[in-house]
Structures are given as structure tokens and as C-alpha cells.
C-alpha positions in Angstrom: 81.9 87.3 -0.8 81.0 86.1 -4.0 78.0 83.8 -4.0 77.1 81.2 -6.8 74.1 81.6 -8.2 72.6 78.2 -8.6 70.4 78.3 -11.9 67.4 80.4 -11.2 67.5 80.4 -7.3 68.6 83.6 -5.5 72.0 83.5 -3.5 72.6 83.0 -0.1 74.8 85.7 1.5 76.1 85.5 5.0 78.3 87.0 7.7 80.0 83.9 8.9 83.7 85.4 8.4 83.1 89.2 9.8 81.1 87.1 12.7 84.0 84.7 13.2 86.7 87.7 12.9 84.7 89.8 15.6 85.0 87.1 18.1 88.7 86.4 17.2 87.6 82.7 16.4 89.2 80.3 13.7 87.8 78.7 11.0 88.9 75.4 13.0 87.6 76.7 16.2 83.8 77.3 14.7 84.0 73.9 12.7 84.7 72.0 16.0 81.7 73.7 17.5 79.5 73.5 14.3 80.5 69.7 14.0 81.9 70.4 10.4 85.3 70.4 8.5 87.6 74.3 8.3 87.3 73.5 4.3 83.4 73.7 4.9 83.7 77.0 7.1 85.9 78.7 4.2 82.9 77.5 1.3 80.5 78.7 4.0 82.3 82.3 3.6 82.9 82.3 0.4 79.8 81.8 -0.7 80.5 78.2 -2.6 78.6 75.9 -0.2 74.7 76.9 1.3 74.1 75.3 4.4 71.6 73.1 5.4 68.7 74.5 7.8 70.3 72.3 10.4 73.8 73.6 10.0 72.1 77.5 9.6 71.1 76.7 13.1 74.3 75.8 14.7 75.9 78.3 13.3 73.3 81.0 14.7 73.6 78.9 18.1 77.0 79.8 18.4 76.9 83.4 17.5 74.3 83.9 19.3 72.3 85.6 17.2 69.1 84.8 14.4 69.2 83.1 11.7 68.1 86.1 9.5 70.9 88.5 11.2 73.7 85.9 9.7 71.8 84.6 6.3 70.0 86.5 3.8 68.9 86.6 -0.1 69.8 90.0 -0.4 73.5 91.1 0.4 74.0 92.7 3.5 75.9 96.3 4.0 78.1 97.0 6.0 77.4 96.1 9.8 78.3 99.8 11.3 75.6 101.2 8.8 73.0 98.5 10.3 74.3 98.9 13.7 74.1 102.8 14.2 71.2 103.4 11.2 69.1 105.5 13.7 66.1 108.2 13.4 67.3 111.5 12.8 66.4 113.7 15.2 63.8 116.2 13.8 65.2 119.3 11.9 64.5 122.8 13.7 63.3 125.7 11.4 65.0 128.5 14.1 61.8 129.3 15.0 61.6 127.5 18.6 58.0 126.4 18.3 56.8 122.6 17.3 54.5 121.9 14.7 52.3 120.3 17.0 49.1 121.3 19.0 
């Protein structure tokens, strides 16, 4: 996705397609439940059309998930790396014994 930057305002990236792909769902099926055109869904992706707060509701209504976790002003990596990004277990030295008391 390729936002537009809109003079100096930051873009607004999102995960509406990789969100609508996961659940096997047309653009046409998440318009109807979104109360929107398919055209809007595909500006949605693409990054041509910000939604309203309204419509950045709906949309996380029907995925199920926040706001935040669909919209952000920074672009998003890839889900598996957000998904599986976990603590590393604590290296052992060989020596057996913790550092702590």
C-alpha cells in the first residue's frame, strides 16, 4: 500500500486487505457490512481514501479487533513478525548456575 500524503499530515496505513484476505471475505462482502461502496473498500486499501472515525469503527467492529491493530501513522510490518515477536529466552553461559541470588 501506498498512502497519499496529504500536505503536511502523516499517512494513514491500514490492514484492511491482509484482514479481509485472512477471513476469505470480498471487497463487496465487507462493504455490505461496513454500509459503503467495493470502490471505497479498494481506496481504503490502497491507501487513496482515510476513513472517517465512524467508518474506522465499523470496520474494527467487523474484524473484531482495535482500532489501532487495523490503523496506524506508522506502517505496519509484516503480521507474522508482530504475531510471534516474543522474549528470548535467556542465553546460558555453559556454566549451569543463574546470575541471581
Amino acid at each position: 500500500m501506498s498512502p497519499v500524503r496529504r500536505g503536511d499530515s502523516l499517512p494513514i496505513y491500514n490492514r484492511i486487505g491482509v484482514l479481509r484476505a485472512e477471513r476469505g471475505m470480498s471487497r463487496a462482502q465487507l462493504a455490505g457490512l461496513i454500509d459503503v461502496n467495493p470502490q471505497t473498500v479498494g481506496a481504503l486499501e490502497r491507501g487513496d481514501h482515510y476513513p472517517s472515525l465512524d467508518l474506522a469503527f465499523r470496520i474494527s467492529w467487523v474484524f473484531e479487533l482495535p482500532v489501532e491493530a487495523i490503523f496506524s501513522r506508522t506502517e505496519f510490518g509484516p503480521l507474522s513478525t508482530e504475531l510471534y515477536r516474543t522474549a528470548r529466552p535467556p542465553s546460558t553461559t555453559g556454566s549451569g548456575e543463574s546470575s541471581h541470588a
